[in-house]
C-alpha positions as CSV (number, residue, x, y, z in Angstrom):
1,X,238.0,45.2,113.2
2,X,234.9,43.3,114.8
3,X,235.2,39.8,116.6
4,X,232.5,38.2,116.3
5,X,231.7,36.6,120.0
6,X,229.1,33.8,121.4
7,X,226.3,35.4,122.9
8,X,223.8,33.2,124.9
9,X,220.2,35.0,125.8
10,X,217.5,33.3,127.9
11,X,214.0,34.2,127.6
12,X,211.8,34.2,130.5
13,X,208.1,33.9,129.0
14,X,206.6,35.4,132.6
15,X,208.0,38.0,134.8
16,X,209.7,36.9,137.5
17,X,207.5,37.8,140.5
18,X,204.0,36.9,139.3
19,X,201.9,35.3,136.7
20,X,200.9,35.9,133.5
21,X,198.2,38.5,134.1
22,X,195.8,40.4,131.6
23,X,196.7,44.1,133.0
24,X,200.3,42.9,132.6
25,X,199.9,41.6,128.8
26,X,200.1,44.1,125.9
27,X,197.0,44.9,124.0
28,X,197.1,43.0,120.5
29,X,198.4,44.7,117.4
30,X,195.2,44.2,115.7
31,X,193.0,46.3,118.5
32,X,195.5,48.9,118.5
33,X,195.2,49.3,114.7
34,X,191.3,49.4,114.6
35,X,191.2,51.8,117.7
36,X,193.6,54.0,115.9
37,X,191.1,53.8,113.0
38,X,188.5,54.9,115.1
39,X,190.1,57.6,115.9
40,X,190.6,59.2,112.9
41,X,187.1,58.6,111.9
42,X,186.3,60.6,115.1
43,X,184.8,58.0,117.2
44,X,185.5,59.7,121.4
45,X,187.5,57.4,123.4
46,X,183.9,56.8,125.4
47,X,182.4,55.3,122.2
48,X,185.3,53.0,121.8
49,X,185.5,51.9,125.6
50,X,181.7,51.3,126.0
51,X,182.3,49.0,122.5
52,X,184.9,46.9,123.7
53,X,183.4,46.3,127.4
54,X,179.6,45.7,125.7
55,X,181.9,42.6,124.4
56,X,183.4,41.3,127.6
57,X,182.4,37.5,128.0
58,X,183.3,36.8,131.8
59,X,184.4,32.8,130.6
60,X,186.5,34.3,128.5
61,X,188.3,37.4,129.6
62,X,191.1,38.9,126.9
63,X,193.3,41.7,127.4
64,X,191.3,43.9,124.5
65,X,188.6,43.4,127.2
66,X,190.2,45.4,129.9
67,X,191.2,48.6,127.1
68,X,191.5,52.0,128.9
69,X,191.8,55.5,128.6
70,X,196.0,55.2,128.7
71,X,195.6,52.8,125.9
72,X,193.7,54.7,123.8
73,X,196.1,57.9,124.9
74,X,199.3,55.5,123.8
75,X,197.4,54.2,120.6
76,X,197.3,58.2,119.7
77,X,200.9,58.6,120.6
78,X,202.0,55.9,118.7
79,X,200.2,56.4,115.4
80,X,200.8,59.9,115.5
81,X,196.5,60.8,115.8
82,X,196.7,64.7,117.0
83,X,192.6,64.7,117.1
84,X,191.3,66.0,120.4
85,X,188.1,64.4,121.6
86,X,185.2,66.4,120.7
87,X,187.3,69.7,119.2
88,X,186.5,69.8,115.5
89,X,188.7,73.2,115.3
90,X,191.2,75.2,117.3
91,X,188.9,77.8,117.3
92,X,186.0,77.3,119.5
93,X,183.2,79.0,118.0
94,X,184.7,77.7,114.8
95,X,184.4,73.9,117.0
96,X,181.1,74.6,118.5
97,X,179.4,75.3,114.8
98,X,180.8,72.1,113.5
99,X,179.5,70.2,116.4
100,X,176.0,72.2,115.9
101,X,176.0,71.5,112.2
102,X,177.0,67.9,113.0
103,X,174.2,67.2,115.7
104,X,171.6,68.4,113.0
105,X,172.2,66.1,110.7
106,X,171.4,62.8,112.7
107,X,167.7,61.7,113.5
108,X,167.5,62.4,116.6
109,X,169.3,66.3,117.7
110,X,169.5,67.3,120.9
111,X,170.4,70.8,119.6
112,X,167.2,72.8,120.4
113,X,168.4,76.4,119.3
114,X,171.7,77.6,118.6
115,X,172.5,81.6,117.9
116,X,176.2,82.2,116.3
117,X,178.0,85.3,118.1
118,X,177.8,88.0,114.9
119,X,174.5,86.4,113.3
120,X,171.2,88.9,114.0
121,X,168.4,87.3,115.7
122,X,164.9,89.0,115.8
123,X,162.8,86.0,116.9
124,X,164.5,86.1,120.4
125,X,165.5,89.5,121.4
126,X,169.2,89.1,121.0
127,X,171.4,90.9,119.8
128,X,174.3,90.0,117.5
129,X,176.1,89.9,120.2
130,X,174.8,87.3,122.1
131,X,175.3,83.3,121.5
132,X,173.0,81.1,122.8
133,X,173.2,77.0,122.5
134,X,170.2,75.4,123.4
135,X,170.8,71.5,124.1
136,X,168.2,69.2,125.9
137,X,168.3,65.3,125.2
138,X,165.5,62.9,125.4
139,X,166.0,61.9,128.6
140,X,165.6,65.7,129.5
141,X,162.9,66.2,127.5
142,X,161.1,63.0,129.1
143,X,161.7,64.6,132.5
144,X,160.0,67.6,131.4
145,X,156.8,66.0,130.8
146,X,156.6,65.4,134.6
147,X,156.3,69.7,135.3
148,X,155.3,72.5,133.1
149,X,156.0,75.0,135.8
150,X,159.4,74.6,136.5
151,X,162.7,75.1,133.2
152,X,166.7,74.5,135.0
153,X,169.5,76.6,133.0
154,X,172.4,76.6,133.4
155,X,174.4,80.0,132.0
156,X,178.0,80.8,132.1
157,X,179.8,83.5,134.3
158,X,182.2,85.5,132.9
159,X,183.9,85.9,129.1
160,X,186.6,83.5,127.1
161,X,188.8,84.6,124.7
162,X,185.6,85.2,122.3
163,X,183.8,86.9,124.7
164,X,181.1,84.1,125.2
């Protein structure tokens, strides 16, 4: 058997302690929605960050204003969005071809060269075992037209699981 007993509750609108401050305030329903929608698209959590601060109006200062990286990493937890920035695949050479393929289809590629592990290349010199990803963007390539006697690479040292 349940009694049924008087139950008074008193809401405190501010913490007790300090004011109502933005970093203290919850980031509105409606931003966490269309940040999780970005996500799924596959916008990185840079994209979305640099979007919401190109916003900020200093008169006017909102919570959405002051996003960060936790929020985003909550807004993933919390609608269940399992989509690792930049990894199109589990398998990196598998992620790193996507990506490639990707870059290629927008106007402007930074992708210079790109040789698959297991695809023959006679241009070059390699060998079907060799990958090579050749990435330069325009700011690089604007520096370059300051020096035609001096090319920086950068190479890796040592193998990863697909012997890259």
């Amino acid at each position: 058997m349940i009694q049924a007993k008087n139950i008074l509750v008193t809401w405190l609108k501010t913490h007790y302690g300090h004011k109502s401050e933005l970093q203290h305030l919850r980031l509105p329903q409606q931003d966490k929605a269309m940040v999780a929608s970005k996500l799924i698209l596959g916008v990185p959590a840079s994209r979305i960050l640099d979007s919401y601060r190109e916003k900020i109006n200093e008169k006017d200062l909102n919570r959405e204003d002051l996003i960060t990286r936790k929020d985003i990493q909550n807004i993933k937890e919390a609608y269940h969005i399992n989509i690792s920035e930049g990894v199109k695949h589990d398998n990196d050479a598998i992620s790193v071809d996507l990506w490639v393929k990707q870059c290629n289809q927008e106007e402007c590629s930074c992708i210079l060269f790109y040789k698959q592990q297991g695809v023959e290349e006679h241009d070059y010199q390699l060998s079907i075992v060799d990958f090579c990803l050749v990435i330069m963007t325009d700011f690089q390539k604007n520096i370059m037209n300051f020096g035609n006697n001096i090319v920086a690479i950068d190479g890796t040292h040592g193998l990863n699981n697909y012997d890259f």
